[in-house]
LUMMARLO-189145 format. One record per residue: residue in one letter; x, y, z of N, C-alpha, C, O in turn. Coordinates in steps of 0.02 Angstrom, whole numbers, padded with zeros to 5 digits, always signed. Layout:
BEGIN
aXYZXYZXYZXYZ ...
END
This chain:
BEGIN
x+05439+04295+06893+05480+04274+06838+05450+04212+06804+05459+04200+06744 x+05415+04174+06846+05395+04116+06801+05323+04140+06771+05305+04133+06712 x+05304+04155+06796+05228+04183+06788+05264+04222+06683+05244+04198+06630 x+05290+04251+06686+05336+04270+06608+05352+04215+06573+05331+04205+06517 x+05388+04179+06600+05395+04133+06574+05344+04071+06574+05375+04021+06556 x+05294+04060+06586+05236+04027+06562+05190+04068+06517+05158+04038+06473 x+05186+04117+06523+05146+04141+06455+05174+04145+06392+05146+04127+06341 x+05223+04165+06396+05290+04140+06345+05297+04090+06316+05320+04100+06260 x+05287+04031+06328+05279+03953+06344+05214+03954+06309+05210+03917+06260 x+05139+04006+06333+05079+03988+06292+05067+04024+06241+05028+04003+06198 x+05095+04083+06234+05099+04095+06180+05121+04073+06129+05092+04081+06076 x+05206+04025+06138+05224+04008+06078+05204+03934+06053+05216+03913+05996 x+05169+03894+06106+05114+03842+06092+05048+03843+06042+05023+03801+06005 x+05026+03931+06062+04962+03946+06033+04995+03946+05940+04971+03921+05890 x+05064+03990+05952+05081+04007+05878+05075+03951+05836+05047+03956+05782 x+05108+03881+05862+05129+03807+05831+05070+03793+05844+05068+03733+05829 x+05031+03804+05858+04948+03753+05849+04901+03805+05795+04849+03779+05776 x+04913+03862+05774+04872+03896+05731+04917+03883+05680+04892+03873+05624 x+04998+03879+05687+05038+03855+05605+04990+03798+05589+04942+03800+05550 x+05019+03730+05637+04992+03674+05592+04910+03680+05597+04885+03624+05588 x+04869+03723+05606+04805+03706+05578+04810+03742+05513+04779+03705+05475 x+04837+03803+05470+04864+03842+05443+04870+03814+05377+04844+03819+05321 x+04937+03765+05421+04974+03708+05368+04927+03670+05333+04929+03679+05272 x+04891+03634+05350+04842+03567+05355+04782+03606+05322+04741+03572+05291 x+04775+03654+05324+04680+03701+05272+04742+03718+05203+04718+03705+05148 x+04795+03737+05201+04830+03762+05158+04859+03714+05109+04874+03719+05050 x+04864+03658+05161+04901+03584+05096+04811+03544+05068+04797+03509+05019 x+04756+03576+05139+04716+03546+05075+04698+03594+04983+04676+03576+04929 x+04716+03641+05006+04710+03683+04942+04738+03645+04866+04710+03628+04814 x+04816+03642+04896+04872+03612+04865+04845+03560+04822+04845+03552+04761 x+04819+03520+04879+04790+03454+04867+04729+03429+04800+04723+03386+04756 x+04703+03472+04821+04652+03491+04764+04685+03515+04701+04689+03481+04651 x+04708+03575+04707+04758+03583+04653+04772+03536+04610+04742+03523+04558 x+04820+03508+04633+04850+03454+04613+04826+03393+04572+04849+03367+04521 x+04758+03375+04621+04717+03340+04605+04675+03339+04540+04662+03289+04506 x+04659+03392+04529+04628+03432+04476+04668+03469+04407+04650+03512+04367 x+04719+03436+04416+04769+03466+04380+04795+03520+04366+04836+03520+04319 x+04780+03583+04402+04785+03661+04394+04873+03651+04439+04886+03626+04493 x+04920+03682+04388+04979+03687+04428+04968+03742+04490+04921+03782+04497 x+05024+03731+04529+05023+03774+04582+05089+03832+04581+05145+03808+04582 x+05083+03880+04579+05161+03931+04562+05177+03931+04647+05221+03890+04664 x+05159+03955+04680+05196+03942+04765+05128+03921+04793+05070+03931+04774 x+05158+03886+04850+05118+03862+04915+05178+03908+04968+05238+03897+04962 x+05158+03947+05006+05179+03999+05063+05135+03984+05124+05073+03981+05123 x+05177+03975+05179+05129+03965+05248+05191+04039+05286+05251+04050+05294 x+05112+04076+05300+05158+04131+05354+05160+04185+05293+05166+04173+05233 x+05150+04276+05338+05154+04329+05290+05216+04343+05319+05250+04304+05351 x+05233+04429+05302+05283+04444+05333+05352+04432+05267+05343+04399+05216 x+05418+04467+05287+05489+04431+05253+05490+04362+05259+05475+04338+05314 x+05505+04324+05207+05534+04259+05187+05569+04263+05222+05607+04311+05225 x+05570+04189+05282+05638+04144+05315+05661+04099+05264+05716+04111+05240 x+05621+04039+05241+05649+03997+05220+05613+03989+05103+05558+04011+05086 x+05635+03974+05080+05623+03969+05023+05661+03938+04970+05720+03946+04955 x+05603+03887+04936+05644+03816+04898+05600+03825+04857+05545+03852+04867 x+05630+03795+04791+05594+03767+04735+05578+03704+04718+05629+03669+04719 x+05527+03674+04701+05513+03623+04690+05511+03623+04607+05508+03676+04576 x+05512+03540+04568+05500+03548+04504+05444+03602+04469+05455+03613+04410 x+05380+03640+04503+05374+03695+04452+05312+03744+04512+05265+03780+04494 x+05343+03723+04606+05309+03754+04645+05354+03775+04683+05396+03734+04702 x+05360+03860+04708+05402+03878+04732+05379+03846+04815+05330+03812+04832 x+05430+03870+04851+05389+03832+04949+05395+03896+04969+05420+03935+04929 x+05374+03920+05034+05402+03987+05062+05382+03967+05133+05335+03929+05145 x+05423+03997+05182+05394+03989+05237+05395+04067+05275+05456+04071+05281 x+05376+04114+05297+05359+04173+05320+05386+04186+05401+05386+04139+05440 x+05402+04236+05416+05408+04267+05483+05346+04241+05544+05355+04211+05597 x+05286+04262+05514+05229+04260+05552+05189+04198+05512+05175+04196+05452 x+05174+04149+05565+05141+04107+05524+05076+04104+05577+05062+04074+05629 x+05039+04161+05526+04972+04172+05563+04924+04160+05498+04863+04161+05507 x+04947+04150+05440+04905+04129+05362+04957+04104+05309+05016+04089+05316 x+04928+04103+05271+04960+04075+05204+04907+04074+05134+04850+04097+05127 x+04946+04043+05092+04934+04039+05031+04947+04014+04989+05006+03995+04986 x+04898+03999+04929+04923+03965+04883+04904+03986+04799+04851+03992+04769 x+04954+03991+04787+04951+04043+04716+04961+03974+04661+05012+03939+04658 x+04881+03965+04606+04889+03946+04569+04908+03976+04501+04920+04037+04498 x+04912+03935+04445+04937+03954+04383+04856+03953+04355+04809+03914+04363 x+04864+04031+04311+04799+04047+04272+04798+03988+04216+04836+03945+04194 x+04727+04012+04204+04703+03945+04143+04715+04013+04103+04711+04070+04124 x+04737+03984+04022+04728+04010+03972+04667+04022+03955+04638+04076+03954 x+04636+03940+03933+04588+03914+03904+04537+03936+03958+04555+03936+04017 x+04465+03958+03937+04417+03946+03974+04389+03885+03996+04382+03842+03953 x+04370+03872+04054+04349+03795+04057+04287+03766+04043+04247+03812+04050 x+04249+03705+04024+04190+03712+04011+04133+03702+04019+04093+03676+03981 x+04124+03729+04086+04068+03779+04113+04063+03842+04095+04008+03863+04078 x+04125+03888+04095+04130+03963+04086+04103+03959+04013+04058+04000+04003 x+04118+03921+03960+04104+03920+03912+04021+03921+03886+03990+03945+03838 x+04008+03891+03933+03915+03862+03932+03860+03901+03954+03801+03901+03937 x+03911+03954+04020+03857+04006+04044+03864+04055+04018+03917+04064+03989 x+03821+04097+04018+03839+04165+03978+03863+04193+04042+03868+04167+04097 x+03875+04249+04022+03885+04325+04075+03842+04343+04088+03797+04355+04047 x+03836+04355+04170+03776+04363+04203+03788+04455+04223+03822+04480+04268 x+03760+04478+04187+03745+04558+04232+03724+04562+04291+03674+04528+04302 x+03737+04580+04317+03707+04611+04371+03651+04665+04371+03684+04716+04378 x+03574+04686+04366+03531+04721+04358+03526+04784+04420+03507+04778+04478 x+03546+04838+04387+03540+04878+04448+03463+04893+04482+03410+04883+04451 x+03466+04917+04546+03394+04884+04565+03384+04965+04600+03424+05005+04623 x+03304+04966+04590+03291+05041+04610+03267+05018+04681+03242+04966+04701 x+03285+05081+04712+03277+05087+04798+03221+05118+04826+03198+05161+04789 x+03192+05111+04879+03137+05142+04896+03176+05185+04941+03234+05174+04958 x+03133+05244+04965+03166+05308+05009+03192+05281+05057+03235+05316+05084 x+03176+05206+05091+03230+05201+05144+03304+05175+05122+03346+05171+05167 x+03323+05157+05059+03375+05152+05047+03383+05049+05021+03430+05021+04992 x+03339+05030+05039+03331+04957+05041+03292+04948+04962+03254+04990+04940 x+03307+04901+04935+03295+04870+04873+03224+04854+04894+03218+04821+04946 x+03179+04868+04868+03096+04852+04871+03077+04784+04834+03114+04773+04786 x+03033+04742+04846+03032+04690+04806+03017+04674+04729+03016+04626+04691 x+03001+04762+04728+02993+04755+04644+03028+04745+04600+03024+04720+04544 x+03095+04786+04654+03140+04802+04602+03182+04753+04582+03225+04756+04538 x+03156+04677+04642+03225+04596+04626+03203+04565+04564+03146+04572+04541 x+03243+04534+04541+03205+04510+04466+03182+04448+04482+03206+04426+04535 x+03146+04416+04457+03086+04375+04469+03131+04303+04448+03179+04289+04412 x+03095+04275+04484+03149+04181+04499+03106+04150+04436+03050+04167+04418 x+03146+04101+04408+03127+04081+04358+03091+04012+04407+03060+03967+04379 
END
């Protein structure tokens, strides 16, 4: 009986030590966010049905069943930013294969 009840005990230790590492990679996201001025639409720790859920002035909170991940959903840019503006669009060059199936070195395009 105890032998159950100590793994029980490490399991739900293991759960609360992978939340708050979870928590802590997930508020640095936020953080940045924030920092950088890109609003944030929710910060969610944990998948699964919603337990708990609040609004903040313009970030929803969520907290999840399983808090084995999370997330953080920013707000799209309208505007392009400007870098995107500066680089062009990069194609991608499709590259011919030799009979074993592997890209040959002819076919990589050459480094500037």
């Amino acid at each position: 009986m105890t032998v159950t009840v100590d793994v029980l005990v490490m399991v739900l230790r293991f759960i609360i030590v992978i939340g708050v590492l979870i928590l802590v990679h997930e508020l640095g996201h936020f953080a940045v966010a924030r920092l950088t001025g890109v609003g944030v639409e929710r910060f969610s720790i944990g998948f699964g049905p919603v337990l708990l859920r609040w609004r903040g002035k313009e970030t929803e909170y969520c907290l999840s069943l399983i808090p084995m991940g999370g997330y953080v959903k920013m707000m799209a840019r309208r505007t392009p930013s400007r870098a995107a503006r500066r680089c062009p669009t990069i194609r991608p060059r499709r590259s011919r294969s030799s009979r074993s199936g592997r890209a040959s070195s002819s076919s990589l395009p050459a480094r500037a």
